[in-house]
N, CA, C and O of each residue as an XYZ file, in Angstrom:
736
protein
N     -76.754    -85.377    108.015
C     -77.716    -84.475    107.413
C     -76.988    -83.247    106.871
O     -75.908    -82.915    107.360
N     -77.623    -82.479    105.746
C     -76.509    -81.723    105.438
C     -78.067    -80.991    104.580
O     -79.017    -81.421    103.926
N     -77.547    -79.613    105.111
C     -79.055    -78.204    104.319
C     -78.235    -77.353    103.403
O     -77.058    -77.011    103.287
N     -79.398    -77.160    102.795
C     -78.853    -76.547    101.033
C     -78.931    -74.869    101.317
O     -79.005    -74.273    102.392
N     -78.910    -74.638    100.703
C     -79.444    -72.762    100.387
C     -79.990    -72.687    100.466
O     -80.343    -71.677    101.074
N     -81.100    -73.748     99.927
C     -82.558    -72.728    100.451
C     -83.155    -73.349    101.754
O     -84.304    -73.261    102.188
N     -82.105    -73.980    102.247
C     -82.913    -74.289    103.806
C     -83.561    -75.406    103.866
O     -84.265    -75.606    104.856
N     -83.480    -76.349    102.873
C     -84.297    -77.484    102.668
C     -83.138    -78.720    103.559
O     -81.943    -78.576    103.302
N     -83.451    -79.630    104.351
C     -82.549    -80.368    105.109
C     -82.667    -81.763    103.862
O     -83.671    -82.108    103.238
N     -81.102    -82.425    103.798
C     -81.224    -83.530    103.310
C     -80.643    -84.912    104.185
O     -80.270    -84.776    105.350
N     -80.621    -85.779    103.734
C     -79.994    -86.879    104.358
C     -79.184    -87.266    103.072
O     -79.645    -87.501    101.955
N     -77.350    -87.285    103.640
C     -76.662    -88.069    102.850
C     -76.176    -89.362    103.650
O     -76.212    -89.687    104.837
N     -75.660    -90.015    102.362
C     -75.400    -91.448    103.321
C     -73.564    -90.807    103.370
O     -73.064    -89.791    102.886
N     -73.069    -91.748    104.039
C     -71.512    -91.469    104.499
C     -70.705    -91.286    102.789
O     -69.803    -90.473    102.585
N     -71.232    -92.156    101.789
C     -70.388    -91.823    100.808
C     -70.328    -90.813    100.525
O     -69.409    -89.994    100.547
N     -72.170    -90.745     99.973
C     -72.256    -89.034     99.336
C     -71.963    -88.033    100.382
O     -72.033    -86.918     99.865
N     -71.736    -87.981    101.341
C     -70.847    -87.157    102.351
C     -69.687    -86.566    101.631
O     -69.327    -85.466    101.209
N     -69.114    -88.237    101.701
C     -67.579    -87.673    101.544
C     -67.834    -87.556     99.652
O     -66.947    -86.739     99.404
N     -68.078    -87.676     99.141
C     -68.145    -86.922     97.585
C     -68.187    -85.556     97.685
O     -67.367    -84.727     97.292
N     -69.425    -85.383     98.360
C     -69.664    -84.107     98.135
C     -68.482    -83.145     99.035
O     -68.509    -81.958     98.709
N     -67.562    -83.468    100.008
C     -66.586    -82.790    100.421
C     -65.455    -82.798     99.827
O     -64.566    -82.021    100.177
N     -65.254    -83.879     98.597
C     -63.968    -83.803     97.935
C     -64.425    -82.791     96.926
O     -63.540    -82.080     96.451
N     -65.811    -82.584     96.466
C     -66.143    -81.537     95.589
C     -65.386    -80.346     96.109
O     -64.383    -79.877     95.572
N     -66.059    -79.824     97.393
C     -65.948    -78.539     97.737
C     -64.274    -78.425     98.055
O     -63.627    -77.420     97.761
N     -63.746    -79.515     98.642
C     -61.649    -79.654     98.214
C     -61.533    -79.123     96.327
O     -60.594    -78.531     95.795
N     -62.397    -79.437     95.899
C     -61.875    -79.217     94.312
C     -62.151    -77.649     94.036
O     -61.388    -77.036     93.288
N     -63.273    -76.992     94.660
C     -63.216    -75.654     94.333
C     -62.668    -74.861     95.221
O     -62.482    -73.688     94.895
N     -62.300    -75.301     96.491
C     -61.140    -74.494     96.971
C     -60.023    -74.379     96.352
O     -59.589    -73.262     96.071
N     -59.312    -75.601     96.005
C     -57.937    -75.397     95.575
C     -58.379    -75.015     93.806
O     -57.556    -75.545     93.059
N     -59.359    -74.313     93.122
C     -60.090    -73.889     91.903
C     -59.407    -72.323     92.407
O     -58.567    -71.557     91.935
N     -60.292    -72.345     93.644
C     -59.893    -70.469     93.794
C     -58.908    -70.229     94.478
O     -58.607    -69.082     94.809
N     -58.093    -71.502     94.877
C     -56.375    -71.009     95.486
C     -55.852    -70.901     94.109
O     -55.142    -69.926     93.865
N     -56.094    -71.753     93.176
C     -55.150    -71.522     92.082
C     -55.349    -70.394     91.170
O     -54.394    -70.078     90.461
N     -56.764    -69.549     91.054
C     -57.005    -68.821     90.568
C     -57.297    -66.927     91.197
O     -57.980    -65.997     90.768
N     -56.582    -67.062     92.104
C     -56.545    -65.787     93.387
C     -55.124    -65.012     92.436
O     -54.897    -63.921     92.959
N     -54.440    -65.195     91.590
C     -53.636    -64.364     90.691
C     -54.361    -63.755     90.053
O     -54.110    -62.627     89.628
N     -55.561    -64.471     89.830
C     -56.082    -64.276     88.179
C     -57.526    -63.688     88.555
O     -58.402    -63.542     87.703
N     -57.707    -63.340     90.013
C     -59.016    -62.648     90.498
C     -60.000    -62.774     90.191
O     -60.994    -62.091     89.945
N     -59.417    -64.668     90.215
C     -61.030    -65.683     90.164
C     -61.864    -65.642     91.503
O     -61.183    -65.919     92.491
N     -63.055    -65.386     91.726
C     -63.756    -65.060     92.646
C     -64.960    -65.974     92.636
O     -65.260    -66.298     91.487
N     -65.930    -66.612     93.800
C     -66.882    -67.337     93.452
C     -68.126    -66.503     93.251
O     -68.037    -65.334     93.625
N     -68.689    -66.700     92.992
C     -69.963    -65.756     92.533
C     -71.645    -66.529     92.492
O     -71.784    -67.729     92.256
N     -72.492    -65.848     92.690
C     -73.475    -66.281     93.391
C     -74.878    -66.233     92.044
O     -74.785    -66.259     90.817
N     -75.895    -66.170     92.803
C     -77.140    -66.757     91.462
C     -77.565    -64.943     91.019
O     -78.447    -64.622     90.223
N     -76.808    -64.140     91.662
C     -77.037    -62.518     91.521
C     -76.341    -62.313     90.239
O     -76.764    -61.738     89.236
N     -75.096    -62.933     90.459
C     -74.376    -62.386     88.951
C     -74.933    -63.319     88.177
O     -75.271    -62.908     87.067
N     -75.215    -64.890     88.499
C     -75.738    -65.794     87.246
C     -76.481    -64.959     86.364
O     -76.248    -64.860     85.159
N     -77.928    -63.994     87.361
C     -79.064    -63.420     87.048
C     -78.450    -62.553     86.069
O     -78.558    -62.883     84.888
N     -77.834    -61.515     86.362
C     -77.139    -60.302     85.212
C     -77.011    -60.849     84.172
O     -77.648    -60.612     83.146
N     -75.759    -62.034     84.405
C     -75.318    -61.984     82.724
C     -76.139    -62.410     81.922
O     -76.173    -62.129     80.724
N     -77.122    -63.368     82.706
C     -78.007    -64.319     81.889
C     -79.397    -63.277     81.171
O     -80.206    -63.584     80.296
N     -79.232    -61.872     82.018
C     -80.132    -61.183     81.460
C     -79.287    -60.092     80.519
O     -79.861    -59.523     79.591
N     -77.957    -59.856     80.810
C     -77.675    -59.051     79.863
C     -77.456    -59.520     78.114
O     -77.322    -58.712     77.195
N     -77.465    -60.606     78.019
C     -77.394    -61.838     77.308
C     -78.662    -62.155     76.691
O     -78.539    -62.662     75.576
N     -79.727    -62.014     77.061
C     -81.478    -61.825     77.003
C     -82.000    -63.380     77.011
O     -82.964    -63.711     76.321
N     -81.101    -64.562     78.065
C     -81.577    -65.580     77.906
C     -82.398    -65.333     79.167
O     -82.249    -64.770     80.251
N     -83.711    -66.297     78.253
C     -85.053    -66.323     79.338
C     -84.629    -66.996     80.036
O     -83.760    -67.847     79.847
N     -85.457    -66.585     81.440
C     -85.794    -67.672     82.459
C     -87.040    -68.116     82.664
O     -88.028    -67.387     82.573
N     -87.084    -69.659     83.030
C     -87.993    -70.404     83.521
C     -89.066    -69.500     84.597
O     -88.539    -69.555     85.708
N     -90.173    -68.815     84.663
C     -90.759    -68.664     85.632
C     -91.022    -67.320     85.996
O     -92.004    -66.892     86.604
N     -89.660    -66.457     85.391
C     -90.302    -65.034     85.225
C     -90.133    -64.613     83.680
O     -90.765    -63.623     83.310
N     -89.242    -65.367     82.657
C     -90.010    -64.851     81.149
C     -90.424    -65.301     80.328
O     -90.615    -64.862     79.193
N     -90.718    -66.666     80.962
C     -91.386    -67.642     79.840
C     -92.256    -68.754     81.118
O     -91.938    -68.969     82.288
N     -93.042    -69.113     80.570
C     -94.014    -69.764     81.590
C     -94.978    -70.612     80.475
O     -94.825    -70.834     79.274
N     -96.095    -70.999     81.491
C     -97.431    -71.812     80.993
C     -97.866    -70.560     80.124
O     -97.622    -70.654     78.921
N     -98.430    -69.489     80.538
C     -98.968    -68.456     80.246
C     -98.231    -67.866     78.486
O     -98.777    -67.344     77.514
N     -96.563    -68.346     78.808
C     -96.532    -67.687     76.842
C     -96.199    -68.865     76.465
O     -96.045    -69.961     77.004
N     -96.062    -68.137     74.740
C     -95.904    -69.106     73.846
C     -94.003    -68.504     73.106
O     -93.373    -67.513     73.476
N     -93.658    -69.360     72.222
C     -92.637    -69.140     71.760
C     -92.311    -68.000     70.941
O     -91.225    -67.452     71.131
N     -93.171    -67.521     69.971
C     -93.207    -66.639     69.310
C     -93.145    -64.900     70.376
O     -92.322    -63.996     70.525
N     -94.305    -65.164     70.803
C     -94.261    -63.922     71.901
C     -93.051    -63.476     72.661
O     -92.884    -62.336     73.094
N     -92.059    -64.680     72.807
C     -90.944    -64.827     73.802
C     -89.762    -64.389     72.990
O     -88.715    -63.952     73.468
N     -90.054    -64.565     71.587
C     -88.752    -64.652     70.331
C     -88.223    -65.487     70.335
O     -87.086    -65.335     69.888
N     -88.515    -66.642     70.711
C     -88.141    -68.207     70.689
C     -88.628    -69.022     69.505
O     -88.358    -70.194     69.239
N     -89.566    -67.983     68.705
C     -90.116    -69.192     67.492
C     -89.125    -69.911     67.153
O     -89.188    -71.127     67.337
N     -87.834    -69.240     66.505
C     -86.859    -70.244     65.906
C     -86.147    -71.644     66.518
O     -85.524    -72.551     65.967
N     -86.533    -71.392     67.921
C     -86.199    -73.044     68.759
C     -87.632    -73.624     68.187
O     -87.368    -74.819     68.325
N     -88.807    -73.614     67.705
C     -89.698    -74.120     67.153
C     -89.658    -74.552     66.255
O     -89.657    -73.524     65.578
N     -89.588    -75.875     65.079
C     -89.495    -76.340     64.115
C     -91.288    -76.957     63.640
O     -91.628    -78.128     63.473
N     -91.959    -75.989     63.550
C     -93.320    -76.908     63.287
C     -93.450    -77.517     61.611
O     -94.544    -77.828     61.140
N     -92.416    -77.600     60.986
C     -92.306    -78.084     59.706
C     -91.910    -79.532     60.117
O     -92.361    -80.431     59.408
N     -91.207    -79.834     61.063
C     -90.970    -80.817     61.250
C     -91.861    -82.142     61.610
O     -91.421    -83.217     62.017
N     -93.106    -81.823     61.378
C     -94.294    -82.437     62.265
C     -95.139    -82.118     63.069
O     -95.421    -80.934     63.249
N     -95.898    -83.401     63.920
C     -96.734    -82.961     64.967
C     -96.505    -82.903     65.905
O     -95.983    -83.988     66.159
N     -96.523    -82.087     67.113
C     -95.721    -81.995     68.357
C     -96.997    -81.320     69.403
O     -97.624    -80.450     68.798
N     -97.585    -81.595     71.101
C     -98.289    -81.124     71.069
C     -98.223    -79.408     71.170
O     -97.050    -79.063     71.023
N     -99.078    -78.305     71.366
C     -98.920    -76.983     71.107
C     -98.540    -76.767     69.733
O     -97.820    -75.768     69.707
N     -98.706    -77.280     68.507
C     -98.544    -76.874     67.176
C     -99.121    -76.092     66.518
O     -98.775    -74.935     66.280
N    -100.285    -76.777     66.070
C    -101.313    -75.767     66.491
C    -101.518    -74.211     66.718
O    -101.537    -73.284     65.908
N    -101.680    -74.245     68.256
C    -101.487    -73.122     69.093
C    -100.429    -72.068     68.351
O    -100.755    -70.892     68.188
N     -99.120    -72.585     67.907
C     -97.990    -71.672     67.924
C     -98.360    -71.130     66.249
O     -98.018    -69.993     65.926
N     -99.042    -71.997     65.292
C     -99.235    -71.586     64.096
C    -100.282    -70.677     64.155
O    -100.534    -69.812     63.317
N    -100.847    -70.901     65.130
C    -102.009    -69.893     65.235
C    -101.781    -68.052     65.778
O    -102.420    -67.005     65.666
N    -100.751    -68.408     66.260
C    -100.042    -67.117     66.592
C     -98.773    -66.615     65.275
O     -98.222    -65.580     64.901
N     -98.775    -67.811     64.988
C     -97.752    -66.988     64.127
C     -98.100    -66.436     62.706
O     -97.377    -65.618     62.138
N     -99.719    -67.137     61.950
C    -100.285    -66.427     61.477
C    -101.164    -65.170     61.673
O    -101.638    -64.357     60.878
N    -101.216    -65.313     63.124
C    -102.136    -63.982     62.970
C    -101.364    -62.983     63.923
O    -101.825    -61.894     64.262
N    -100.265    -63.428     64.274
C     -99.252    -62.712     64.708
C     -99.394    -62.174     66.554
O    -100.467    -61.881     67.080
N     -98.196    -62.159     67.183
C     -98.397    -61.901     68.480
C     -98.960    -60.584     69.162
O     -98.596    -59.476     68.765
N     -99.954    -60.762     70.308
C    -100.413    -59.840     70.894
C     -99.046    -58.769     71.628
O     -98.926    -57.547     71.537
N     -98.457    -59.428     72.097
C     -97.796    -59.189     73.095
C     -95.976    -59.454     72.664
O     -95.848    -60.584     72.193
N     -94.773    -58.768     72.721
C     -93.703    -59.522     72.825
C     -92.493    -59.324     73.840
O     -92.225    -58.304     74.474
N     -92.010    -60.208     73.842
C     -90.698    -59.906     75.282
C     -89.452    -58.680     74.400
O     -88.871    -58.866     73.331
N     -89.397    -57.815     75.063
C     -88.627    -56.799     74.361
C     -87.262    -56.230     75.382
O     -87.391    -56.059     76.594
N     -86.073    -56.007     74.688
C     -85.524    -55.171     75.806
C     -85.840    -53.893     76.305
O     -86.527    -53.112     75.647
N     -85.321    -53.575     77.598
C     -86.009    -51.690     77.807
C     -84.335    -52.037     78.605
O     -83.851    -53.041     79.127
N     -83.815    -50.582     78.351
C     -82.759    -49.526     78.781
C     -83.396    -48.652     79.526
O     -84.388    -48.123     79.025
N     -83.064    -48.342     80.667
C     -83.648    -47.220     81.221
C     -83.233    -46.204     81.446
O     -82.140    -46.241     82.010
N     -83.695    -45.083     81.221
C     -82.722    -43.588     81.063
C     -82.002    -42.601     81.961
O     -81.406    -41.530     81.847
N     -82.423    -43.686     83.151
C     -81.734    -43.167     84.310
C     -81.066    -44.087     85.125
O     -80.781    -44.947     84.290
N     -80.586    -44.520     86.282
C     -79.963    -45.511     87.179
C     -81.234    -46.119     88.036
O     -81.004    -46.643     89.126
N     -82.594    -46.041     87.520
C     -83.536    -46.766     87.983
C     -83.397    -48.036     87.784
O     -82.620    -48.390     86.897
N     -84.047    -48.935     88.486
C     -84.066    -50.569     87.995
C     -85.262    -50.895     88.139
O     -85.913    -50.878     89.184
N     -85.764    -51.364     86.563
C     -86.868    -51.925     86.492
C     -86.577    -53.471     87.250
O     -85.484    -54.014     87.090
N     -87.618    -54.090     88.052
C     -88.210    -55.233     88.774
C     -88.829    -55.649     88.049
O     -89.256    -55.022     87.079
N     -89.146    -57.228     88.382
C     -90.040    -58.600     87.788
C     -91.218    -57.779     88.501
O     -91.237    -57.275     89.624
N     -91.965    -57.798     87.733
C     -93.330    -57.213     88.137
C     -94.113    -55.940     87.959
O     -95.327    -55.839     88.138
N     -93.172    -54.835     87.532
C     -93.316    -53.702     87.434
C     -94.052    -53.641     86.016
O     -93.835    -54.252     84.970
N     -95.382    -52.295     86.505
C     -95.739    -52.268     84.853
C     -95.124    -51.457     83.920
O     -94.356    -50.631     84.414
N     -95.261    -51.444     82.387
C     -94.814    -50.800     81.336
C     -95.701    -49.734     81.313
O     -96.835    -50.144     81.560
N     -95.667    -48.665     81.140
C     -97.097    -47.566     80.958
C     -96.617    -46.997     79.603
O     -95.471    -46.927     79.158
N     -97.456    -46.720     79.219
C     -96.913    -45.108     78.259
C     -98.215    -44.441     77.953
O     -99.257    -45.073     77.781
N     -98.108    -43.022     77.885
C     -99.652    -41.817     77.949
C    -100.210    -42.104     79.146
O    -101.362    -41.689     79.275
N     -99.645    -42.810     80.254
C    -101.001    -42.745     81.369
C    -101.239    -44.353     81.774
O    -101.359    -44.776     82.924
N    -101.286    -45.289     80.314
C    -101.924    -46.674     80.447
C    -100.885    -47.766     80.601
O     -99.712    -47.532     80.311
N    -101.370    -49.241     81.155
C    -100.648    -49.819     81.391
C    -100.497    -50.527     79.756
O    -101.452    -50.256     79.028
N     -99.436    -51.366     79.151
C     -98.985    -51.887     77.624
C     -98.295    -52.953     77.991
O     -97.824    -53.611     77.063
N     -98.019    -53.460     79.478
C     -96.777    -54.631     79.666
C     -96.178    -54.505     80.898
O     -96.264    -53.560     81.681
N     -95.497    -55.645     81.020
C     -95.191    -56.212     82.244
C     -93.480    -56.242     82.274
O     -92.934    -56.793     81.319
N     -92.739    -55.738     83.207
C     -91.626    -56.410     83.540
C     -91.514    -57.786     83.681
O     -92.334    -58.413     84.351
N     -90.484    -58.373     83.059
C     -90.445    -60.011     83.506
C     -88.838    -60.274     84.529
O     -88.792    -61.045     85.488
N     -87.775    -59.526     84.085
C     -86.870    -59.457     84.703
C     -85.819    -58.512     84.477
O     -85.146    -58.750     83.474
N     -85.401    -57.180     85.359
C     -84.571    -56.441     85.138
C     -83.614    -56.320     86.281
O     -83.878    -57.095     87.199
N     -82.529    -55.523     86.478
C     -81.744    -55.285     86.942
C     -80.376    -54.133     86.144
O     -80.310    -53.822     84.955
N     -79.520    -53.751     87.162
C     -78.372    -53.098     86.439
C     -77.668    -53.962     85.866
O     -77.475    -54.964     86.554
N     -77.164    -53.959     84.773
C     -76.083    -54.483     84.023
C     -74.812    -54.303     83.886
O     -74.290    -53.608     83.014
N     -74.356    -54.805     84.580
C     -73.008    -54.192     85.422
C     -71.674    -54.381     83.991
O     -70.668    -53.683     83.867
N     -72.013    -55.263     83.295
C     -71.138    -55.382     81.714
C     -71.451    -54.391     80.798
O     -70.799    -54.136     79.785
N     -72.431    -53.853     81.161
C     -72.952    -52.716     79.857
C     -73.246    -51.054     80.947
O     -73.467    -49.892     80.607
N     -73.102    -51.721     82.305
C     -73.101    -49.872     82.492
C     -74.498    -49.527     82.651
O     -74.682    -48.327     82.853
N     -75.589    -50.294     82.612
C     -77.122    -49.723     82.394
C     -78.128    -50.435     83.233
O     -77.967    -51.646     83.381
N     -79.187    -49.823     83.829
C     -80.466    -50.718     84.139
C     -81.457    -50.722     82.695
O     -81.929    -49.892     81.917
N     -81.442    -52.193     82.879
C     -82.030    -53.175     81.783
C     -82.994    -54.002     82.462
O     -83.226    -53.961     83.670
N     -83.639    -54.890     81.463
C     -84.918    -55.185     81.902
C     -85.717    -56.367     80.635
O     -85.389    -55.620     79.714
N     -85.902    -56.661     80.449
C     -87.041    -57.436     79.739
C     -87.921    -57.569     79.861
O     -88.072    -58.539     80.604
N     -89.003    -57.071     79.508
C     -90.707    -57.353     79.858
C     -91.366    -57.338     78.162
O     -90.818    -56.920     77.141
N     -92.501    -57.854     78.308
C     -93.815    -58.572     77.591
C     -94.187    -56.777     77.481
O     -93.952    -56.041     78.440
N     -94.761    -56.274     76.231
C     -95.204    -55.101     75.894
C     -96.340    -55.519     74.736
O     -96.169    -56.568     74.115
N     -97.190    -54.903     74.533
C     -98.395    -54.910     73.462
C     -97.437    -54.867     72.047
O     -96.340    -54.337     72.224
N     -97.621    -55.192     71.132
C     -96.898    -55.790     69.719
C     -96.933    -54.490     69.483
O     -95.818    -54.106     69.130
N     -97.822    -53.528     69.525
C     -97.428    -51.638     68.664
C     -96.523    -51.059     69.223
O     -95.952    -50.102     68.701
N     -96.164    -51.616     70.606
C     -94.763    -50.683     71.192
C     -93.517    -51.458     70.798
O     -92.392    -50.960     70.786
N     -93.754    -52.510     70.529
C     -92.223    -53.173     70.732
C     -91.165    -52.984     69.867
O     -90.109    -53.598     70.020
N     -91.343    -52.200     68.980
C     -90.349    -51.347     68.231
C     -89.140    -50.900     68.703
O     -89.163    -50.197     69.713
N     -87.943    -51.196     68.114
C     -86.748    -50.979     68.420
C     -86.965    -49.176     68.493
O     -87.350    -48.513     67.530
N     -86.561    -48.502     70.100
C     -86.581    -46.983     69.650
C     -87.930    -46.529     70.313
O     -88.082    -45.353     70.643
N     -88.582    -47.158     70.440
C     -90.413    -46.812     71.308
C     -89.648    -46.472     72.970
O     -88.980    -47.042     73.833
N     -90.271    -45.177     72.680
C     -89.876    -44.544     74.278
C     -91.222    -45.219     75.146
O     -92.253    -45.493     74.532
N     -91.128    -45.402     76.300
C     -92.488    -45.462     77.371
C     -91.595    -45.840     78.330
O     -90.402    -45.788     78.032
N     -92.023    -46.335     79.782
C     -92.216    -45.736     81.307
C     -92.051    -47.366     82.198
O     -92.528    -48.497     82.102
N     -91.481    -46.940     82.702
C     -91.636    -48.323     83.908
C     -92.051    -47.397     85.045
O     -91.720    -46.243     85.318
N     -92.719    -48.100     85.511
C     -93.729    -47.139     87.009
C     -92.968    -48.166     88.164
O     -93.083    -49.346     88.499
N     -92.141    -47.020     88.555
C     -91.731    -47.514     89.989
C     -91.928    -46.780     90.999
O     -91.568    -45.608     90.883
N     -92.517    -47.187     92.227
C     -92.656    -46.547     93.209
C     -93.864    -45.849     92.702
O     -94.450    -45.399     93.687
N     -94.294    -45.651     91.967
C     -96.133    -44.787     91.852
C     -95.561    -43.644     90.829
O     -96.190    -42.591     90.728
N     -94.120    -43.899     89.916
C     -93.606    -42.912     89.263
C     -93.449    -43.608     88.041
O     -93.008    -44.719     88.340
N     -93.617    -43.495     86.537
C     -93.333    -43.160     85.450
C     -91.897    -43.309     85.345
O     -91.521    -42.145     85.486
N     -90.882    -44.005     85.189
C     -89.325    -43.486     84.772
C     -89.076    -43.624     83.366
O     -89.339    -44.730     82.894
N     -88.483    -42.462     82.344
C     -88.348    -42.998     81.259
C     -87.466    -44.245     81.339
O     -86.612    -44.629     82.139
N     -88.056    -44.795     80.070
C     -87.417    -45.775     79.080
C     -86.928    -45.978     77.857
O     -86.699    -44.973     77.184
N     -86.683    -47.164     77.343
C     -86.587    -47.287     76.167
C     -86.500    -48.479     75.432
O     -85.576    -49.157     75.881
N     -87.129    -49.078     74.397
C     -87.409    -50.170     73.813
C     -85.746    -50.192     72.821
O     -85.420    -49.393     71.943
N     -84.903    -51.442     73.374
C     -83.819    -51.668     72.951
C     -83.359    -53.058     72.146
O     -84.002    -54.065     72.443
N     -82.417    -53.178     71.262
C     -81.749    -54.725     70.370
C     -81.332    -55.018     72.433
O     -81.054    -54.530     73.529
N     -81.668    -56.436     71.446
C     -80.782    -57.240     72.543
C     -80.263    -58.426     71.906
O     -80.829    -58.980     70.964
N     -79.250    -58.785     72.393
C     -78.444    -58.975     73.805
C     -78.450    -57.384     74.228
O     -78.846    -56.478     73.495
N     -78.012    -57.255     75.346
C     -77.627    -56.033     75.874
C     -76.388    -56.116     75.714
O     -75.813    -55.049     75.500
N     -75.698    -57.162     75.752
C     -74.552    -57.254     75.597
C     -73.914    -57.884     74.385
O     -74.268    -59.063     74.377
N     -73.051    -57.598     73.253
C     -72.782    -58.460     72.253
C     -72.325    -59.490     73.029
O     -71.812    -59.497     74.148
N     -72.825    -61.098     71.596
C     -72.364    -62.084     72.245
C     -70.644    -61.986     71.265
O     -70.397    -61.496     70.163
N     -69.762    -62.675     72.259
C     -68.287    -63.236     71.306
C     -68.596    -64.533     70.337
O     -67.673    -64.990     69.663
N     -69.412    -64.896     70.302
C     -69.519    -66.385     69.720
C     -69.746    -65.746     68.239
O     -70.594    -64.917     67.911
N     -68.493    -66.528     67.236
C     -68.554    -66.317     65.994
C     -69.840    -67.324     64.869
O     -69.899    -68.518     65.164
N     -70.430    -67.029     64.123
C     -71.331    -67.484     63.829
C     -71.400    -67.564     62.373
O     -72.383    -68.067     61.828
């Protein structure tokens, strides 16, 4: 029997035993050979950063049942010229009459960290949702991505993440947070 991370127990048979221990022989001698070069293993914390400093969604806190592609800035993985697909429809219907809501970056103006969950305010009212933030340890900043009403999401729109029962400034930012290297 052999338990995962999250505590879930499995049953391997004797092979997949020994597979899965010549694996973990392969990333030891990965980080004996790479301890010059201050290769280090790293966990689903840093996955989380880069993958947010980077502004790729995740499954479950920035894209769900609940949005659609356009709202997310994903239209362009959408090809509805290409045919019928189901949600077609739906997505033309948003994209003519345009999104309520869109996933935007926020910078925050202090060493606060906006949280999955936290609301967006600005004047007092709530405008949007955190979907996933944290410090950005490549760029130096707490960052964030959340869903905001389509009149704020303007590159440059100041408003508020309420943490703790407080208002912290913000700021509606380009993303990546981080340039990508990939030549294009």
């Amino acid at each position: 029997m052999k338990v995962t991370y999250t505590g879930r127990q499995i049953d391997l048979s004797a092979a997949q035993s020994q597979k899965l221990t010549a694996e973990f022989d392969k990333v030891g001698k990965l980080l004996d050979n790479g301890r010059g070069d201050r290769v280090k293993p790293i966990g689903l914390g840093a996955r989380d950063t880069l993958r947010l400093e980077m502004r790729y969604a995740l499954y479950g806190n920035d894209i769900d049942e609940t949005t659609n592609a356009v709202e997310a800035g994903l239209g362009w993985v959408v090809k509805t010229a290409k045919g019928p697909f189901i949600g077609r429809d739906a997505i033309e219907k948003v994209r003519v009459a345009g999104a309520r809501r869109k996933l935007v970056g926020i910078e925050m103006a202090d060493r606060a960290a906006a949280r999955h969950g936290y609301p967006v305010v600005k004047d007092g009212g709530a405008l949007g949702v955190v979907t996933s933030g944290s410090y950005g340890p490549s760029v130096d900043k707490s960052i964030a991505l959340a869903y905001v009403e389509t009149a704020h999401a303007a590159i440059g729109t100041e408003l508020g993440v309420e943490i703790r029962g407080l208002a912290r400034p913000a700021c509606v930012v380009k993303t990546p947070f981080h340039p990508s290297r990939v030549k294009k």
